[in-house]
MDTraj code that builds the backbone (N, CA, C; nanometers):
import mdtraj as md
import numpy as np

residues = "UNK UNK UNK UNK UNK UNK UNK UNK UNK UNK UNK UNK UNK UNK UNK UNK UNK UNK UNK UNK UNK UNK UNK UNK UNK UNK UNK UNK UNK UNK UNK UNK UNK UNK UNK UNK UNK UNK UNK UNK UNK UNK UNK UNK UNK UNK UNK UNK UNK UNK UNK UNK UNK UNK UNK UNK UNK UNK UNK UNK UNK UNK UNK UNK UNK UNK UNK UNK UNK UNK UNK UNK UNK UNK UNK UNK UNK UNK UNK UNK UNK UNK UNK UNK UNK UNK UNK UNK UNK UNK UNK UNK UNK UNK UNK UNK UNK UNK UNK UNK UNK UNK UNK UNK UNK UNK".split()
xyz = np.array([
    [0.0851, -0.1157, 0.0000],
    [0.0000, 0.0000, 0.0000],
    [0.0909, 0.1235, 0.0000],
    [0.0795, 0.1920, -0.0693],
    [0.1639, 0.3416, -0.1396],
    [0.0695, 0.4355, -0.0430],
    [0.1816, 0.5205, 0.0358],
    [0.1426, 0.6405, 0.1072],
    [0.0562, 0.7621, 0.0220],
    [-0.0795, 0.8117, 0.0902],
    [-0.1511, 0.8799, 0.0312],
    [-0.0423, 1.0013, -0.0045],
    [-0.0782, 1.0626, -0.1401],
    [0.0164, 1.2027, -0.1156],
    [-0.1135, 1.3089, -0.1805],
    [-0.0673, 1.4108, -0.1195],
    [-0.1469, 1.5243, -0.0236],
    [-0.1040, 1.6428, -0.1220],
    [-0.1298, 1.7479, -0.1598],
    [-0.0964, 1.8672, -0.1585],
    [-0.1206, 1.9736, -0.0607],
    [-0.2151, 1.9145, 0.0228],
    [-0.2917, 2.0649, 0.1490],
    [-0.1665, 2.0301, 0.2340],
    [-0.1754, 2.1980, 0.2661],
    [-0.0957, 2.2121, 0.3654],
    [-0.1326, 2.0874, 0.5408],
    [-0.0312, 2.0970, 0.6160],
    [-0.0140, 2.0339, 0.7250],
    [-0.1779, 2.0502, 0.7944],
    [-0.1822, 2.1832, 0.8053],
    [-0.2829, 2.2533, 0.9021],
    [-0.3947, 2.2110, 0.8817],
    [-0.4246, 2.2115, 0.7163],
    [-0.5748, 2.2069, 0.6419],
    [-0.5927, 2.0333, 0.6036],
    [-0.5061, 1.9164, 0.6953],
    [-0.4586, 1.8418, 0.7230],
    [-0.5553, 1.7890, 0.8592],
    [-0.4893, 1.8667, 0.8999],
    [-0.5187, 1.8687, 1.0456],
    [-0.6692, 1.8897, 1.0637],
    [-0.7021, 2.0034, 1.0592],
    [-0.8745, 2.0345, 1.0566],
    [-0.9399, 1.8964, 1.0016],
    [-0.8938, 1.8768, 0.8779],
    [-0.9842, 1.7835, 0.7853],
    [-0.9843, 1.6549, 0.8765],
    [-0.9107, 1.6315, 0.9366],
    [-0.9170, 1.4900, 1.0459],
    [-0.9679, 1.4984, 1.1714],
    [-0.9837, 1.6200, 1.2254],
    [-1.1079, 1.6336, 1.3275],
    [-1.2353, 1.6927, 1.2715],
    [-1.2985, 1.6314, 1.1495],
    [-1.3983, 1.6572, 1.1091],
    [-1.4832, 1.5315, 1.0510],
    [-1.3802, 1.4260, 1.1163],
    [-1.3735, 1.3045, 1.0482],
    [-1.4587, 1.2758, 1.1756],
    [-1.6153, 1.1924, 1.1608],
    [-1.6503, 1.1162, 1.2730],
    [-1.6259, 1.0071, 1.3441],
    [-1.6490, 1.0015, 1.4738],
    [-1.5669, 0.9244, 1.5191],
    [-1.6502, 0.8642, 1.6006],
    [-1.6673, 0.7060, 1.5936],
    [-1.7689, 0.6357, 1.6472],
    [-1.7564, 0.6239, 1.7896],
    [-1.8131, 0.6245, 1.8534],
    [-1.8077, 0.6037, 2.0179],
    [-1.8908, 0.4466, 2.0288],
    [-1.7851, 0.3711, 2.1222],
    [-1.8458, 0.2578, 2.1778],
    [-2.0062, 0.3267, 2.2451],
    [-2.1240, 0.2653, 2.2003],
    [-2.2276, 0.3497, 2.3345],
    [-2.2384, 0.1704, 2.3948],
    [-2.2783, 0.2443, 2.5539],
    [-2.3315, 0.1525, 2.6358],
    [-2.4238, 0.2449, 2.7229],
    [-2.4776, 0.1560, 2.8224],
    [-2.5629, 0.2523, 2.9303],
    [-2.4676, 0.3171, 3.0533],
    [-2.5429, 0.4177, 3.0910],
    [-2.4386, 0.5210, 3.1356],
    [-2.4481, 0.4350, 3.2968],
    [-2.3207, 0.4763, 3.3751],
    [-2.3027, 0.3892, 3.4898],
    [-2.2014, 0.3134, 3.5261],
    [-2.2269, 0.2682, 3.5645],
    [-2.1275, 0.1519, 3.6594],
    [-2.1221, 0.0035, 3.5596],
    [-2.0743, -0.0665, 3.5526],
    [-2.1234, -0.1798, 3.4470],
    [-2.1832, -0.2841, 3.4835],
    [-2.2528, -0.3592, 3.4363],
    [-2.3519, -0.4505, 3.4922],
    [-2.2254, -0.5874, 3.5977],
    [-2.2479, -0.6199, 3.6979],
    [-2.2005, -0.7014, 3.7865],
    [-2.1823, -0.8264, 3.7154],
    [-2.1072, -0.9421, 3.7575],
    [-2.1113, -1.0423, 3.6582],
    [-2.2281, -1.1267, 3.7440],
    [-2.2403, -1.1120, 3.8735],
    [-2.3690, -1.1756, 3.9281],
    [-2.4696, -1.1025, 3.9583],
    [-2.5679, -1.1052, 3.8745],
    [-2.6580, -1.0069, 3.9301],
    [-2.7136, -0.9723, 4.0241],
    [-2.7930, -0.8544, 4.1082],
    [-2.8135, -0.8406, 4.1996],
    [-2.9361, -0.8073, 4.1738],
    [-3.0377, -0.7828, 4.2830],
    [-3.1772, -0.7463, 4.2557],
    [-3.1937, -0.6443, 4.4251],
    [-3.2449, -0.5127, 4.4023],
    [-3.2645, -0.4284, 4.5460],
    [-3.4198, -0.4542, 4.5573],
    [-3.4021, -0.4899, 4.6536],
    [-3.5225, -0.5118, 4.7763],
    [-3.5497, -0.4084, 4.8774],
    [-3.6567, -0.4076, 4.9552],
    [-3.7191, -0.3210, 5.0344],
    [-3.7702, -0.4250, 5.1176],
    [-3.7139, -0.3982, 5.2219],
    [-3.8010, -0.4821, 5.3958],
    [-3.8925, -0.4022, 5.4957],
    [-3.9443, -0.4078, 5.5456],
    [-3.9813, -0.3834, 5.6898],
    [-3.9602, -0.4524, 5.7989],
    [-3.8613, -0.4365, 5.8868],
    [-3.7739, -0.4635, 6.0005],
    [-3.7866, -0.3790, 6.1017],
    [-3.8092, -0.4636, 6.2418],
    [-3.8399, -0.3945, 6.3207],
    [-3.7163, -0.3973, 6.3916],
    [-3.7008, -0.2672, 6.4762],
    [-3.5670, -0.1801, 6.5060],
    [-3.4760, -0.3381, 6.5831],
    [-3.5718, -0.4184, 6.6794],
    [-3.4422, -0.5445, 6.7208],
    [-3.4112, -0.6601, 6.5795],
    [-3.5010, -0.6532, 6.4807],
    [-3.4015, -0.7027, 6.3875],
    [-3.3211, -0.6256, 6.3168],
    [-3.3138, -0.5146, 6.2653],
    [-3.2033, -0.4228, 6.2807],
    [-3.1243, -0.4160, 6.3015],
    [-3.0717, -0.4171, 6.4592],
    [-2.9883, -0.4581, 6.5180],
    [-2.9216, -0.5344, 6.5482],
    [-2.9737, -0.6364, 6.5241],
    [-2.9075, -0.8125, 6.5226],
    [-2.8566, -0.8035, 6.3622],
    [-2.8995, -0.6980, 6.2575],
    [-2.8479, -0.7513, 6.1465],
    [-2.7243, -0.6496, 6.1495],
    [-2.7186, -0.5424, 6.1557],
    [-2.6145, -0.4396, 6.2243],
    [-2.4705, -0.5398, 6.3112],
    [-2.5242, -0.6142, 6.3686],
    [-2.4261, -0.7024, 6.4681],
    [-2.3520, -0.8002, 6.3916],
    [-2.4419, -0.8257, 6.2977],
    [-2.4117, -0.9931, 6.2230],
    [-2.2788, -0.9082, 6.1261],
    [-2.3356, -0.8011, 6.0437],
    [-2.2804, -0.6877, 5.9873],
    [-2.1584, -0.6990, 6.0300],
    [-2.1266, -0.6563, 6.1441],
    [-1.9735, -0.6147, 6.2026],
    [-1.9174, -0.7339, 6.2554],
    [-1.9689, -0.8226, 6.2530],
    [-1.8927, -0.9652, 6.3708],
    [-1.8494, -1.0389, 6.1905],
    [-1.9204, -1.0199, 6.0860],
    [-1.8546, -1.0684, 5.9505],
    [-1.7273, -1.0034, 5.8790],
    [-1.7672, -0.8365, 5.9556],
    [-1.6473, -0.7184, 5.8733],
    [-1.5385, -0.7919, 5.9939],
    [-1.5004, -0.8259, 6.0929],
    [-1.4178, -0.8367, 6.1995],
    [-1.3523, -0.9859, 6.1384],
    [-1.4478, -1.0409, 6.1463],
    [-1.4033, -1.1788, 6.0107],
    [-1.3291, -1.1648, 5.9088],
    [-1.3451, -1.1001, 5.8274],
    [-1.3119, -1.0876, 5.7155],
    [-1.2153, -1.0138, 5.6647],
    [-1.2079, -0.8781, 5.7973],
    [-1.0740, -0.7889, 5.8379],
    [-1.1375, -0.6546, 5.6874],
    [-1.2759, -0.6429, 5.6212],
    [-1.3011, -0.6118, 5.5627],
    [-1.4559, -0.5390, 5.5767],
    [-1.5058, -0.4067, 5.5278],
    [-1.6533, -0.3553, 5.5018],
    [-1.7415, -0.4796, 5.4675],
    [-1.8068, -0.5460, 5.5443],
    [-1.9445, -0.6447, 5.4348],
    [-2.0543, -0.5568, 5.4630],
    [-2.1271, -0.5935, 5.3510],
    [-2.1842, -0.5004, 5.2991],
    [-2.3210, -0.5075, 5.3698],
    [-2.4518, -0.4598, 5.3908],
    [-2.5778, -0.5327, 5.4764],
    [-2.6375, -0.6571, 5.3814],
    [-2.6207, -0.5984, 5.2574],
    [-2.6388, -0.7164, 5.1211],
    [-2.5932, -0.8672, 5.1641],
    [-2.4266, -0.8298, 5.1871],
    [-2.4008, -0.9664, 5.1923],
    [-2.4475, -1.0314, 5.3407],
    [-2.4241, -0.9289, 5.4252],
    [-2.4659, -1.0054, 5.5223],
    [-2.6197, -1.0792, 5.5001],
    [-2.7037, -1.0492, 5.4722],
    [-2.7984, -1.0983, 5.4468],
    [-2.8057, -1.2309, 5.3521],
    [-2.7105, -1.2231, 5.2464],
    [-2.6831, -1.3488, 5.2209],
    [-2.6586, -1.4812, 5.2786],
    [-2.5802, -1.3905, 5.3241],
    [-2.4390, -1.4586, 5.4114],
    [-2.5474, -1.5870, 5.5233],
    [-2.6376, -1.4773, 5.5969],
    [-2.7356, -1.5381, 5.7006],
    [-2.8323, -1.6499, 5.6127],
    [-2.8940, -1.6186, 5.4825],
    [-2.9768, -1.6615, 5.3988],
    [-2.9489, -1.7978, 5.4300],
    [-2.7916, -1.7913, 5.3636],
    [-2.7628, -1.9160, 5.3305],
    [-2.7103, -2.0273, 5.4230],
    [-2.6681, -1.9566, 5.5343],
    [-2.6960, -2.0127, 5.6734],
    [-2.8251, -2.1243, 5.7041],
    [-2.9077, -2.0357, 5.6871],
    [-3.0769, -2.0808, 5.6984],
    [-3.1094, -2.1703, 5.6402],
    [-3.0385, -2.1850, 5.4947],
    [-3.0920, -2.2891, 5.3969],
    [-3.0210, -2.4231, 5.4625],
    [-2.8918, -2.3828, 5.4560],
    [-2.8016, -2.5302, 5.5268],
    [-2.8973, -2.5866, 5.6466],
    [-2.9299, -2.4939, 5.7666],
    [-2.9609, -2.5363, 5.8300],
    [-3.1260, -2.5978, 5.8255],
    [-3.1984, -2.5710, 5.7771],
    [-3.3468, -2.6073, 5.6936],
    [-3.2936, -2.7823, 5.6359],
    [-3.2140, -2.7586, 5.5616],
    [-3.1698, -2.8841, 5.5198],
    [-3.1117, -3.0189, 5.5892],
    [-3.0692, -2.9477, 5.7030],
    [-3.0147, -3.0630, 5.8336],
    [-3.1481, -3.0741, 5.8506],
    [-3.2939, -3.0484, 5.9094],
    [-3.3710, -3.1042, 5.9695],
    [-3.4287, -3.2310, 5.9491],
    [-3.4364, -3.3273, 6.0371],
    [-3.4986, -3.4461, 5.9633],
    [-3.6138, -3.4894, 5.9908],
    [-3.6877, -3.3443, 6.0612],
    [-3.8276, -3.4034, 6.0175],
    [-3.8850, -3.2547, 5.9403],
    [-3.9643, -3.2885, 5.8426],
    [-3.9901, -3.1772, 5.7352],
    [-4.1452, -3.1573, 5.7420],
    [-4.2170, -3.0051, 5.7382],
    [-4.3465, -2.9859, 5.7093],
    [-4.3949, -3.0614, 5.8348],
    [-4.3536, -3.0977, 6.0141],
    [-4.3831, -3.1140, 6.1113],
    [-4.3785, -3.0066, 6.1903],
    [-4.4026, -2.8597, 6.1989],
    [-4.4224, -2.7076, 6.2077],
    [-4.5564, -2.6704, 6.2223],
    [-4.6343, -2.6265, 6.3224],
    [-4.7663, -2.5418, 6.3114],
    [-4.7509, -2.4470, 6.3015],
    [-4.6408, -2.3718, 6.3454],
    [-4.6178, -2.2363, 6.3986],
    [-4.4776, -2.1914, 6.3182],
    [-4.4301, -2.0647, 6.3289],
    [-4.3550, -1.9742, 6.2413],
    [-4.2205, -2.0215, 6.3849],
    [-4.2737, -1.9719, 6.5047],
    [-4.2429, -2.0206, 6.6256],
    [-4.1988, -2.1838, 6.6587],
    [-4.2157, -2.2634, 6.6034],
    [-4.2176, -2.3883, 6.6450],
    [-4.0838, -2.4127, 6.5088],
    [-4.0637, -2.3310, 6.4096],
    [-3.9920, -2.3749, 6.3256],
    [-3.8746, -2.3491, 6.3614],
    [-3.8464, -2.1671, 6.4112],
    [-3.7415, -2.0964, 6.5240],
    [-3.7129, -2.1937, 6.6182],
    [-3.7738, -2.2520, 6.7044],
    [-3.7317, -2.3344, 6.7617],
    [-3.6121, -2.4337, 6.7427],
    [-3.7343, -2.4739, 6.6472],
    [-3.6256, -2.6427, 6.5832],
    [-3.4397, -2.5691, 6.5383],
    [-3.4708, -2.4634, 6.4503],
    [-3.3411, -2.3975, 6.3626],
    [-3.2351, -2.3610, 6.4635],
    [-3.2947, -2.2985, 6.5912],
    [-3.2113, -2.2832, 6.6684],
    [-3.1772, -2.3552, 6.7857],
    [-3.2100, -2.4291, 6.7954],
    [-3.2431, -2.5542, 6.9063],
    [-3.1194, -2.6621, 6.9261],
])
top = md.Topology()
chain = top.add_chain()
for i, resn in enumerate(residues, 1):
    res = top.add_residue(resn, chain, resSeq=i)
    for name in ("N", "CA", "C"):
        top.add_atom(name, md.element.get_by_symbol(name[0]), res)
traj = md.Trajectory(xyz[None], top)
């Protein structure tokens, strides 16, 4: 491939190549999508669960020697819950919301 040759000056050079458009990657404006997605929720919590989640909060950051986040903590507990749901060996033997607390923490 043979170099273009030009007669315009340098300058009129110059102009002519910032007149040239210039495609922009577009994406959505922001932060970039997470590779695991997340979904925000809204609770109603009363001020002593709050506080116990506040606790769980800092006894994980003290763990971890790191900020966790209330997100993860909430995970973090979720998945606690599930393990432990899963040890029980008797299932759907519960009347009560109370009687289940029991067993989980028992």
């Amino acid at each position: 491939m043979t170099p273009r040759v030009t007669t315009k000056p340098a300058w009129v050079q110059l102009y002519d190549a910032r007149q040239v458009p210039v495609e922009f990657e577009h994406r959505s404006p922001g932060r970039p999508p997470s590779p695991i997605p997340r979904h925000k929720v809204g609770m109603t919590l009363s001020q002593g669960e709050i506080n116990e989640l506040q606790a769980w909060q800092e006894r994980f950051s003290n763990l971890l020697n790191r900020k966790v986040s209330l997100g993860e903590t909430v995970g973090i507990l979720t998945r606690i819950c599930t393990a432990r749901v899963n040890r029980l060996s008797t299932r759907g033997e519960f009347s009560t919301l109370a009687d289940l607390v029991e067993k989980l923490i028992g």
